[in-house]
N, C-alpha and C positions, 0 to 999 in steps of 0.2 A: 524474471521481472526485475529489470532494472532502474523502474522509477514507476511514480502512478501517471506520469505521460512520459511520453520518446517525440523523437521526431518520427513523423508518418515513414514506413518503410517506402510507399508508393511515391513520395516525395524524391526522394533521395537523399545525397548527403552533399550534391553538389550547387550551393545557393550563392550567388554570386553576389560580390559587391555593391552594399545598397540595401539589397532586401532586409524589409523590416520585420522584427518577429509578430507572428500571427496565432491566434488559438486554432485557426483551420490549419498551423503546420503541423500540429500535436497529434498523437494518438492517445487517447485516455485508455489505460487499461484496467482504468474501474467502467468506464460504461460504454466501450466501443462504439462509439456513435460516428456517423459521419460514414469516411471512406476507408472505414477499419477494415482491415484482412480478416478471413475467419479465423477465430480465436482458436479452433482446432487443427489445422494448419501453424497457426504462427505459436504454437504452444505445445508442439506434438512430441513430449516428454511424456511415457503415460504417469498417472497422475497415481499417488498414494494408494487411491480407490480403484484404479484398472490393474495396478500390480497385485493388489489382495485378492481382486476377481479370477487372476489369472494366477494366484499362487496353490497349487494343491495343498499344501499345508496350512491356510489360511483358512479356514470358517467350511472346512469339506464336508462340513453334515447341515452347513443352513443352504435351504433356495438363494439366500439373499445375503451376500457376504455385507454390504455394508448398508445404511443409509444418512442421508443428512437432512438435518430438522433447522428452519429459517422461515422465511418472510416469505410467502408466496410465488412473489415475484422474482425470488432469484433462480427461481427452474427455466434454462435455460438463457439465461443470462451470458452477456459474453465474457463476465469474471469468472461465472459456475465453468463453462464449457473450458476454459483454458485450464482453470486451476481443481477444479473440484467435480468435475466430470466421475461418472460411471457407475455410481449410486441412484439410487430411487429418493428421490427430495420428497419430503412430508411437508407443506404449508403450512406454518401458524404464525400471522403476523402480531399478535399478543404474545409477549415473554411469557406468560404464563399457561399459556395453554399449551406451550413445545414439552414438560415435561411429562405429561402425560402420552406421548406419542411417542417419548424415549422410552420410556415405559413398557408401554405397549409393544414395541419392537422388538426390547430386549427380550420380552415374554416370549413372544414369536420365536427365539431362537436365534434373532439377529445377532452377530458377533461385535460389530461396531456400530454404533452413534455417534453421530458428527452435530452437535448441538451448536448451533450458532446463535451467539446473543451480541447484536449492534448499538442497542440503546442507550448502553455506559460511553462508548466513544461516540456516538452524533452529541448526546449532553454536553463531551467536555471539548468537541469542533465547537461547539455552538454559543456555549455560555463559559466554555474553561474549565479544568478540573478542578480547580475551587471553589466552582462555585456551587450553590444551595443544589441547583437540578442535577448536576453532578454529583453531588452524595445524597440525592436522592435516586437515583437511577442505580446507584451502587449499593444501596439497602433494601431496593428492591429485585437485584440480581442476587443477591446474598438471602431474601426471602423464596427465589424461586430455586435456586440450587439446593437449598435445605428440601424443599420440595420434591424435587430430584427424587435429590439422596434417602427419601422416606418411601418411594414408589420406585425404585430401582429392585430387580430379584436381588435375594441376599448372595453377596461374595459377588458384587457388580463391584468394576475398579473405578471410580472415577476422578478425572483428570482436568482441573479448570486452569489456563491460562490465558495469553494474549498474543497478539501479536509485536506493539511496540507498548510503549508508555508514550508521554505527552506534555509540552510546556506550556505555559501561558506566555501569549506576547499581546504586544499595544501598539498604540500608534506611534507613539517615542519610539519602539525598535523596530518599526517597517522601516527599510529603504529602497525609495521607488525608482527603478532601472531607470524610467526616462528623466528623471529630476536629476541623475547625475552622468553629464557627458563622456566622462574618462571610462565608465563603468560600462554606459551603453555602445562604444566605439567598438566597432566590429564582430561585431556581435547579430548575427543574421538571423536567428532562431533561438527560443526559449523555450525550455523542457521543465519536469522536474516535478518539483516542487518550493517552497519559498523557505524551508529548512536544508533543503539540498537539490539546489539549482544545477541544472545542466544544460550547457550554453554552446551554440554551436557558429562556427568562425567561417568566410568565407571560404567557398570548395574544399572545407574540413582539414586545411594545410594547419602541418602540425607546427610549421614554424610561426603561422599567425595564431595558433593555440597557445604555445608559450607564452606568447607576448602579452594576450591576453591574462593569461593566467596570473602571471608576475604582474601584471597593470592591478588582475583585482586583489591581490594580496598587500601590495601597497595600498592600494584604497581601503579596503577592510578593517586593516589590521588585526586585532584583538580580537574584533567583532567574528571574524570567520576562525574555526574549528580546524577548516582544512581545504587547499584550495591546490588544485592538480590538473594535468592535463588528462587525457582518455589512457595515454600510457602508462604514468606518474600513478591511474587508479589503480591497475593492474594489482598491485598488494593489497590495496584495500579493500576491492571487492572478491578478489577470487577471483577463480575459472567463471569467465563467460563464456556462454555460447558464440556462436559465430552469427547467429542472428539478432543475439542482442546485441553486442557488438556491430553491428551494425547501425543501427540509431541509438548508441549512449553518447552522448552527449561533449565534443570536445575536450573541453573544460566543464571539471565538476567542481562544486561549491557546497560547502558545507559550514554552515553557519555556527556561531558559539553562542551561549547563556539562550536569551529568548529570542536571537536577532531572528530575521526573516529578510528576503529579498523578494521583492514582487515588481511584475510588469502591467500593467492596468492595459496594455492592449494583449496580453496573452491570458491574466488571470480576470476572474468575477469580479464584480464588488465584493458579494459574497463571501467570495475565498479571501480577497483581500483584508476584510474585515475578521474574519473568522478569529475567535481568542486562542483557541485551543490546537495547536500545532505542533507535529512531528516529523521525523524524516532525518533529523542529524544525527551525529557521533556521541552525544554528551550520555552519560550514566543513565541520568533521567529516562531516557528516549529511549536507550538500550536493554536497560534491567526489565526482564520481564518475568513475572511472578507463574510460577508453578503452583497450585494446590492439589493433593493426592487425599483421596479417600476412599476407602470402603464400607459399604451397604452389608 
């Protein structure tokens, strides 16, 4: 996964001089909608949960090597099926009601639980991590992991962390692609996200990629983290595959402190608006917190 959208792979990479960027060029790979490929297919890594099903060493005296406990709705989802596939999903759309079902599982003999709690991050998309709903959402995840950890069999390990952390931005650090010319020039498609934007140049030529690239780091300046073409990212991101590579984005953009970049004809208002944003290089966004205990 190399962004929460790509350019559509059914698109191609070859968009000629002119075309404007559009949200129908994107593939969201939180909610595959549209004229997404199947997520099992375009994700066919097997996943954490199909390597333990298929490990003899792994859970060889349960029926049921793992499960994962969420929102109802993400049982068969096209983020489940790529990423989190092969387990038996237990529905509880109340944070509170999932730990009883961990519970229960572990009783069973299940080896692994896959707990997912979203309510701390939609709070601080929505309102920011500072704010009130934000440390409310966070005392109440800190009341149901106590919870947990009081209904887990004894000598259960348990492991809570995250995925990214999160900054606050405003309307003084949006800058809107079409408000500024030098920025939007050549620029045929819009990926990414608005903390690390991936931007794609006509027929994906690497020499108009540079140009670009060097064009937004002069515009930027300060304001951007880190700004590189598709080959330039090579050290940054690591080994890609050969199919994500294939729609990552010419030019990648990575924003500094709270800036953001946004396109009002490829993003929401929504999104636009949103306080609470991540996706860049900074500490903030990177440090992500481990907690270790045992029952």
């Amino acid at each position: 996964m190399v962004g929460y959208s790509v350019l559509n792979p059914r698109l191609g990479r070859d968009l000629p001089n002119g075309t404007a960027p559009d949200a129908a060029q994107n593939l969201c790979l939180i909610t595959w909608e549209g004229t997404a490929p199947d997520p099992r297919r375009w994700q066919d890594v097997p996943t954490v949960f199909e390597r333990l099903a298929a490990d003899p060493r792994a859970g060889a005296q349960a029926t049921v090597p793992a499960v994962t406990i969420g929102p109802a709705r993400f049982a068969g989802s096209g983020l489940t099926e790529a990423a989190l596939r092969g387990p038996t999903h237990l529905g509880a759309d109340r944070m509170e009601d999932r730990p009883a079902l961990a519970a229960d599982a572990l009783e069973r003999g299940v080896p692994l639980v896959y707990l997912y709690v979203g309510e701390l991050d939609h709070a601080g998309h929505r309102h920011g991590w500072r704010s009130q709903q934000w440390l409310r959402q966070l005392e109440r995840l800190d009341a149901t992991m106590a919870q947990l950890l009081r209904r887990v069999p004894r000598g259960t390990r348990m492991l809570l962390t995250a995925d990214h952390g999160m900054v606050d931005t405003d309307a003084a650090h949006r800058l809107d692609l079409t408000a500024h010319p030098a920025l939007a020039r050549d620029v045929v498609a819009v990926a990414g996200e608005p903390r690390f934007s991936q931007l794609y140049v006509p027929h994906s030529d690497p020499e108009a990629a540079a140009v670009v690239a060097d064009r937004w780091r002069g515009v930027l300046g300060e304001r951007a983290a880190w700004v590189g073409t598709r080959q330039e990212a090579a050290a940054l991101l690591g080994p890609v595959g050969e199919r994500a590579e294939s729609v990552l984005g010419d030019v990648l953009v990575a924003m500094a402190d709270n800036w953001v970049v946004v396109d009002p004809r490829v993003h929401s208002e929504s999104a636009i608006a949103m306080p609470g944003v991540h996706g860049s290089l900074t500490d903030t966004e990177m440090t992500v917190p481990l907690l270790l205990a045992r029952a």
